[in-house]
KOLNUKOL-781050 format. One record per residue: residue in one letter; chain; residue number from 1; x, y, z of N, C-alpha, C in turn. Coordinates in nm, 2 decimals. Atoms other than C-alpha are relative to their C-alpha. Example, Ala and Ser with C-alpha at 12.3 -4.5 7.8 and 13.67 -1.06 7.14 Angstrom:
# KOLNUKOL-781050
(A A 1 (0.09 -0.12 0.00) (1.23 -0.45 0.78) (0.09 0.12 0.00))
(S A 2 (-0.09 -0.11 0.00) (1.37 -0.11 0.71) (-0.08 0.11 0.08))
END
This chain:
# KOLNUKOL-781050
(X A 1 (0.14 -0.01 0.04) (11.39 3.70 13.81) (-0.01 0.08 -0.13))
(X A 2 (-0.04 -0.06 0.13) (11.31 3.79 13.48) (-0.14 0.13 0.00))
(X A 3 (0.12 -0.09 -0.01) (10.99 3.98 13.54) (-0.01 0.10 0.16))
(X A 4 (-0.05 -0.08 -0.11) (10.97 4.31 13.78) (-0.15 -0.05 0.08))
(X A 5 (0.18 0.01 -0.06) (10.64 4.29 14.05) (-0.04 0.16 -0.03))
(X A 6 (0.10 -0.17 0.06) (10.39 4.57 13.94) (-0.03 0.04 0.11))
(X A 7 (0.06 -0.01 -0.11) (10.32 4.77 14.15) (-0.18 0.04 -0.02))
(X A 8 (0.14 -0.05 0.02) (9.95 4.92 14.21) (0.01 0.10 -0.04))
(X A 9 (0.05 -0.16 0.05) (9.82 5.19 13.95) (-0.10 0.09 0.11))
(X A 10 (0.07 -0.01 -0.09) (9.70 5.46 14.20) (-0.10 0.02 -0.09))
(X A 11 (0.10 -0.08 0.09) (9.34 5.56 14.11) (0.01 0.15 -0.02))
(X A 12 (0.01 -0.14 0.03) (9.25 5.89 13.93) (-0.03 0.08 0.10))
(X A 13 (0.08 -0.05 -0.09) (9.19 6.14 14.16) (-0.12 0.10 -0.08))
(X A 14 (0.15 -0.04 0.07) (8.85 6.34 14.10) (0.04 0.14 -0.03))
(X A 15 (-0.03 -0.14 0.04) (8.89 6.66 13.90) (-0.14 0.08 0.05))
(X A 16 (0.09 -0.12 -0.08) (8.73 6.99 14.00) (0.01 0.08 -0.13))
(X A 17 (-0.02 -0.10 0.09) (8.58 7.21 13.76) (0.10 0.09 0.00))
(X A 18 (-0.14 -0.09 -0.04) (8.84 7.49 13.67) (-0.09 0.15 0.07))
(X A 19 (0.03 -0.10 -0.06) (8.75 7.79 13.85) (-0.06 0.14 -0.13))
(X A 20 (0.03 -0.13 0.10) (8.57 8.13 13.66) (0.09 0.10 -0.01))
(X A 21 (-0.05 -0.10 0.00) (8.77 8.35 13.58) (-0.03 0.12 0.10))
(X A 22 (0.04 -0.15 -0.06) (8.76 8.67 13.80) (0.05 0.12 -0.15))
(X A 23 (0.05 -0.16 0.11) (8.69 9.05 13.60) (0.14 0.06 -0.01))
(X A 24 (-0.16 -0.09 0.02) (9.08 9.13 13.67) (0.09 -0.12 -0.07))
(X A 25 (-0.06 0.15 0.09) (9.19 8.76 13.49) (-0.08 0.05 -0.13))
(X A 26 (0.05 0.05 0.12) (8.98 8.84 13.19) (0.09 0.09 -0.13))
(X A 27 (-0.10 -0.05 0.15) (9.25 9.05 12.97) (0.08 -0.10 -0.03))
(X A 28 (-0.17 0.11 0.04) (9.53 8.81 13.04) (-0.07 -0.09 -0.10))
(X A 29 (0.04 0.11 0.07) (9.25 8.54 12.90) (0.00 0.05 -0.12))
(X A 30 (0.04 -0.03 0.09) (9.12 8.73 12.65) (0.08 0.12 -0.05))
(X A 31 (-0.05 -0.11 0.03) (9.40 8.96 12.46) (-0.08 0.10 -0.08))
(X A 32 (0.08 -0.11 0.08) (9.13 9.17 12.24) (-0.09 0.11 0.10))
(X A 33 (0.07 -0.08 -0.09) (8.94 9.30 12.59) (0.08 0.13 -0.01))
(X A 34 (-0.01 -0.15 -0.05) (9.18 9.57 12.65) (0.02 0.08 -0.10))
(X A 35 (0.02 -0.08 0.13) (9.19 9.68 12.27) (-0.12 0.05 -0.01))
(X A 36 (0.12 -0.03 0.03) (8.82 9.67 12.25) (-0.08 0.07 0.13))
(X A 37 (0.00 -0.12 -0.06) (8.80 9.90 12.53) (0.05 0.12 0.01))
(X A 38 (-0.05 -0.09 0.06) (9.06 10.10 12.45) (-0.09 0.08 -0.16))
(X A 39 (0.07 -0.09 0.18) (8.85 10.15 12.06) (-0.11 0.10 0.05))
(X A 40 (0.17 -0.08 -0.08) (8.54 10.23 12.26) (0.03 0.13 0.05))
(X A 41 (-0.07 -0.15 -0.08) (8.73 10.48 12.48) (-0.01 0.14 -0.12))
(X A 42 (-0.02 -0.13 0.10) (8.86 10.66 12.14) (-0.14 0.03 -0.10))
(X A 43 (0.11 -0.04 0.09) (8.57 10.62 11.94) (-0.09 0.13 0.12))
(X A 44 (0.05 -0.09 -0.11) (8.38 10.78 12.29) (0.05 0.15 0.03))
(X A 45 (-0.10 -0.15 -0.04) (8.66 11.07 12.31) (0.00 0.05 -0.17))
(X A 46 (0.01 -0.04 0.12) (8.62 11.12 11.93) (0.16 0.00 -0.06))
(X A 47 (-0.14 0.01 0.04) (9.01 11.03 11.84) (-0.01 -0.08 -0.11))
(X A 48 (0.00 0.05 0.14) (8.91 10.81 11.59) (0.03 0.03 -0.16))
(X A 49 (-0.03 -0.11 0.15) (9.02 10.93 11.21) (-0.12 0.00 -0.06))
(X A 50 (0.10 -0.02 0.08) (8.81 11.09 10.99) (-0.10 -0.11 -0.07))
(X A 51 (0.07 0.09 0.10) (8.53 10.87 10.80) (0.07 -0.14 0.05))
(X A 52 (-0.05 0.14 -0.02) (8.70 10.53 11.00) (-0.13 -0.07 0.03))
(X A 53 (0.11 0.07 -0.05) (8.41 10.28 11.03) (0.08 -0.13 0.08))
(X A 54 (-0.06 0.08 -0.13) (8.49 10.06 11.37) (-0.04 -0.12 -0.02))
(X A 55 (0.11 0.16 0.02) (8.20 9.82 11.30) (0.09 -0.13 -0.13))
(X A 56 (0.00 0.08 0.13) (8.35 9.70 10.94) (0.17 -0.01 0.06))
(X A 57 (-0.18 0.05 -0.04) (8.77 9.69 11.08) (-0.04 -0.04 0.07))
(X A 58 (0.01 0.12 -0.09) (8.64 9.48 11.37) (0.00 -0.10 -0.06))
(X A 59 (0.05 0.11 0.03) (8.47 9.28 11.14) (0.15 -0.09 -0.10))
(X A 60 (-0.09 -0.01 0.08) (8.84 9.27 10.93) (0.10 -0.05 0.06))
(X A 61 (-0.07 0.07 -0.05) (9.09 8.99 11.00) (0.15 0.06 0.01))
(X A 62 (-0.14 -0.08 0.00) (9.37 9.25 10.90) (0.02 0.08 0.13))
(X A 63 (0.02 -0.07 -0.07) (9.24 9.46 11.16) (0.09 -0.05 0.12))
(X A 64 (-0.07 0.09 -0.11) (9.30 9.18 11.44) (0.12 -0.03 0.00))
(X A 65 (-0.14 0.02 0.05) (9.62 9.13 11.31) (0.08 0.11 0.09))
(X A 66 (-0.06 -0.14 0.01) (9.73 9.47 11.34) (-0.02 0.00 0.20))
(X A 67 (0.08 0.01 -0.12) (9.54 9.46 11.72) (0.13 -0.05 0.09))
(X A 68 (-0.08 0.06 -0.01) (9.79 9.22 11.76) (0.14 0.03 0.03))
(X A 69 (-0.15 -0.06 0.00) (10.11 9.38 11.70) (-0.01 0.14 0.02))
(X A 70 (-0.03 -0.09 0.00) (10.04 9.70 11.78) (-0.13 0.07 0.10))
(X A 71 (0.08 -0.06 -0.07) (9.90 9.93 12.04) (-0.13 0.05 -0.08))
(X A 72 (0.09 -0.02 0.08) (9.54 10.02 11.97) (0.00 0.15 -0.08))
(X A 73 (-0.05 -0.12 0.08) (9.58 10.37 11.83) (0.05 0.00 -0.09))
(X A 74 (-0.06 0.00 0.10) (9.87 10.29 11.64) (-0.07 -0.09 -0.13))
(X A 75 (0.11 0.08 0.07) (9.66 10.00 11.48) (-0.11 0.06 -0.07))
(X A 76 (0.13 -0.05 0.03) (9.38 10.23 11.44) (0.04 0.09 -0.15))
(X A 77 (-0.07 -0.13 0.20) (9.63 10.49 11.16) (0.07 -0.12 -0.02))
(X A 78 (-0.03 0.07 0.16) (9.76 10.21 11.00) (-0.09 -0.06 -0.09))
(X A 79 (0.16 0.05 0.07) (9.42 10.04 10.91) (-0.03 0.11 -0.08))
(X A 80 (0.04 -0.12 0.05) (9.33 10.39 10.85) (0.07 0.00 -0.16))
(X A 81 (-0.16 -0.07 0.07) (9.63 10.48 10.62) (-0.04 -0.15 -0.13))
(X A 82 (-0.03 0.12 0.12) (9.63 10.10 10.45) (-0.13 0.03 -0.09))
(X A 83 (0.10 -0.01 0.04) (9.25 10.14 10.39) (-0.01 0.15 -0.09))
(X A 84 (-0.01 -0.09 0.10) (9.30 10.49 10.21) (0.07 0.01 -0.10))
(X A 85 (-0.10 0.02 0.15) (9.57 10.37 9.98) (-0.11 -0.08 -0.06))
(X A 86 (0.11 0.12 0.08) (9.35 10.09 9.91) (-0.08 0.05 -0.08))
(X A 87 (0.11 -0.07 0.11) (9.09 10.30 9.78) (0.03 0.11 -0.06))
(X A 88 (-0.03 -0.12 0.11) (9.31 10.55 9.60) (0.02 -0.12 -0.10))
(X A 89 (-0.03 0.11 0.10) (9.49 10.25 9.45) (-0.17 -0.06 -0.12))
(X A 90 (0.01 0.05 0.01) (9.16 10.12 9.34) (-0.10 0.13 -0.12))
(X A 91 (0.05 -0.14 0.06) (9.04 10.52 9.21) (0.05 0.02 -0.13))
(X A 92 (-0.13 0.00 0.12) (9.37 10.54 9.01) (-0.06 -0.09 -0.10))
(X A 93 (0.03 0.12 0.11) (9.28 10.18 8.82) (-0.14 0.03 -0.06))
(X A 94 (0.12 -0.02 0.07) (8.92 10.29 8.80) (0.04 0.12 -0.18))
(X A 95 (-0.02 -0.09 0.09) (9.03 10.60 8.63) (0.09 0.00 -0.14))
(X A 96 (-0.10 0.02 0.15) (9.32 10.44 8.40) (-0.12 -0.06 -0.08))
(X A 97 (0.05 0.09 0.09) (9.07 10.20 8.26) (-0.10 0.08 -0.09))
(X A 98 (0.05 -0.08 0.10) (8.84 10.51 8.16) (0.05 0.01 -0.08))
(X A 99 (-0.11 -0.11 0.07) (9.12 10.68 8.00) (0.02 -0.16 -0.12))
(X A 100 (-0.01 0.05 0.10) (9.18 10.37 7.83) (-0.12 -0.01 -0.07))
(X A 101 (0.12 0.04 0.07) (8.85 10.30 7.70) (-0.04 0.08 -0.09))
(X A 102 (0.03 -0.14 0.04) (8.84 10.66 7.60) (0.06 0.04 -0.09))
(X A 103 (-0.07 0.00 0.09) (9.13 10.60 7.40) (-0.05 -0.11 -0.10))
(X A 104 (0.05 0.09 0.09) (9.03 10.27 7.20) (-0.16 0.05 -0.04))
(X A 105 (0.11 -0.07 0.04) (8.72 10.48 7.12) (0.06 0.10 -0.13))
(X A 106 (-0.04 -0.09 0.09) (8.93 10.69 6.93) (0.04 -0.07 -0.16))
(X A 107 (-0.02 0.06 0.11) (8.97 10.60 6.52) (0.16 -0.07 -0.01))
(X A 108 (-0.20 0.06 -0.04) (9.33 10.34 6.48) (0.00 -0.01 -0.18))
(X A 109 (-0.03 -0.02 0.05) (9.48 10.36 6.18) (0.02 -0.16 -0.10))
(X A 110 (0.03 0.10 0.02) (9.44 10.10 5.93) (0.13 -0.06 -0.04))
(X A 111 (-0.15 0.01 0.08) (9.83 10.10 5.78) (0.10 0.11 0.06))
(X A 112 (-0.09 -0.05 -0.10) (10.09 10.19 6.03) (0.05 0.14 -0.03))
(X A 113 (-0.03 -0.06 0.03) (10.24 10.45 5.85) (-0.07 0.17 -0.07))
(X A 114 (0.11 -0.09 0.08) (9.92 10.65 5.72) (-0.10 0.08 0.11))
(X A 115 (0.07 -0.07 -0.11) (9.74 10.92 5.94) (-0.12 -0.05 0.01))
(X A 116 (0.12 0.02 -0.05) (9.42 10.87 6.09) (-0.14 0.05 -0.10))
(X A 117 (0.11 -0.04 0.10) (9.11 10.95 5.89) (-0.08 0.12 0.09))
(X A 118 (0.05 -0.07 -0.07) (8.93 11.25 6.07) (-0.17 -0.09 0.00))
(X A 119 (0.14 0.08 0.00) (8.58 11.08 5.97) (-0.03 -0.11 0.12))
(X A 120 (0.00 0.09 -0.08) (8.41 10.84 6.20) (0.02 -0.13 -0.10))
(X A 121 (0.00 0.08 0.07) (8.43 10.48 6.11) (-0.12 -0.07 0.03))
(X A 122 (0.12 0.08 -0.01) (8.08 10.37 6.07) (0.02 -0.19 0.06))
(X A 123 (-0.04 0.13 0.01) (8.19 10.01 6.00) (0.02 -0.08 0.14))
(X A 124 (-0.02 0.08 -0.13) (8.31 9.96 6.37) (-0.09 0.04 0.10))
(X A 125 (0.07 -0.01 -0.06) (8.02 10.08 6.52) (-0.11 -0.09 0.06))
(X A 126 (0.11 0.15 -0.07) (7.77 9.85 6.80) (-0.14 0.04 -0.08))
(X A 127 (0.14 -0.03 0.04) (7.43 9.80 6.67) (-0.09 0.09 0.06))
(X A 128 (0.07 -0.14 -0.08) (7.30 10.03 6.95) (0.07 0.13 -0.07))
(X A 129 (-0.08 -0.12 0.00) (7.56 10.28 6.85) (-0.02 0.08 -0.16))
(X A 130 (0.01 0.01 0.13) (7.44 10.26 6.52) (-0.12 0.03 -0.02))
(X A 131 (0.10 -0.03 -0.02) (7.06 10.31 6.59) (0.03 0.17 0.07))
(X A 132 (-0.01 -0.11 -0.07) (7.15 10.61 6.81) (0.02 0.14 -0.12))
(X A 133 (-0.06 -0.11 0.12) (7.36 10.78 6.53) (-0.13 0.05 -0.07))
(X A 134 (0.08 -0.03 0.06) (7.10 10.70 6.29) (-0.10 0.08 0.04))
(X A 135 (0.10 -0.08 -0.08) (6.83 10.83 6.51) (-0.01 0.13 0.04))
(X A 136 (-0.03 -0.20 -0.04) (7.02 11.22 6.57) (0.01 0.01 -0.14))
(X A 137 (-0.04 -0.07 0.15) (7.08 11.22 6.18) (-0.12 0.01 -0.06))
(X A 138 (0.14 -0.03 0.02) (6.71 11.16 6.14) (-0.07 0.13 0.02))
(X A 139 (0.02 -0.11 -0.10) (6.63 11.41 6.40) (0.05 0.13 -0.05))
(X A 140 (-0.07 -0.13 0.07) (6.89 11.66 6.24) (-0.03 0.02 -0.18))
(X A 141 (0.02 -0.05 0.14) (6.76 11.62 5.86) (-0.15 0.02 0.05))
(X A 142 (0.09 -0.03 -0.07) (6.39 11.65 6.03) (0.02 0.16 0.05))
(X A 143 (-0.02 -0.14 0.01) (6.48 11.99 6.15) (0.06 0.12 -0.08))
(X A 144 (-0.07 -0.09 0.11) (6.64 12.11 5.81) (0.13 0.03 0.00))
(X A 145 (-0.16 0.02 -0.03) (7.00 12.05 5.90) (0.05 -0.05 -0.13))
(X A 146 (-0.04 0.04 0.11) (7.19 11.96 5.58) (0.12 -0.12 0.03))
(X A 147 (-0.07 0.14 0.01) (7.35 11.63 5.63) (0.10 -0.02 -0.07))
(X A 148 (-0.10 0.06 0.13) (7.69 11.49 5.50) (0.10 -0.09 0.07))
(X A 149 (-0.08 0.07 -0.02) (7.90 11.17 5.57) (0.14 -0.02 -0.08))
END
């Protein structure tokens, strides 16, 4: 015989919703419940670090991360810790870029080998910067100041 006999497909049987969770199933379901009662706890007992905002690291996918791999506490100082480099790091760059700005402010030298001219150099000054000047040199021959560029 070259063909087998079929047998009969049984029918589907009828599914049944899945059952609700019970209140002692809801960590296993949900791994963030027993962090986010643990946070509450510390934030409640005041263990939290100085100046940590809870609301803006929840809302922070690093945060969950961390939640993730690491007991909540420990999670809580490394957020902490990463988030205060972050904003030194970001204090430092503020502050280089003054420092530079504060240097290119300074007169540059028009022939590498020749000192700097003590005078300012009108010539590279902004048109505001140039109204302003004018404006105190006004101001100071107006009060009888004796002027000299």
């Amino acid at each position: 015989m070259l063909f087998k006999k079929h047998e009969p497909v049984p029918a589907p049987e009828t599914e049944t919703a899945p059952a609700l969770p019970d209140a002692q199933d809801a960590p296993a379901e949900n791994p963030f419940a027993s962090a986010a009662e643990a946070l509450i706890a510390m934030q409640q007992d005041g263990e939290l670090p100085e100046r940590f905002d809870l609301e803006a690291a929840c809302a922070d996918p690093a945060f969950a991360k961390l939640l993730q791999e690491f007991e909540p506490k420990a999670a809580v100082r490394i957020y902490a810790a990463e988030s205060a480099a972050a904003h030194a790091y970001e204090q430092a760059m503020a502050a280089m870029t003054e420092r530079l700005h504060a240097r290119n402010a300074l007169p540059k030298t028009t022939k590498p080998n020749r000192a700097v001219s003590p005078t300012p150099d009108y010539m590279s000054l902004s048109p505001a910067e140039f109204r302003a000047l004018e404006t105190e040199l006004r101001t100071a021959a107006r009060n009888g100041k004796r002027i000299t560029l």
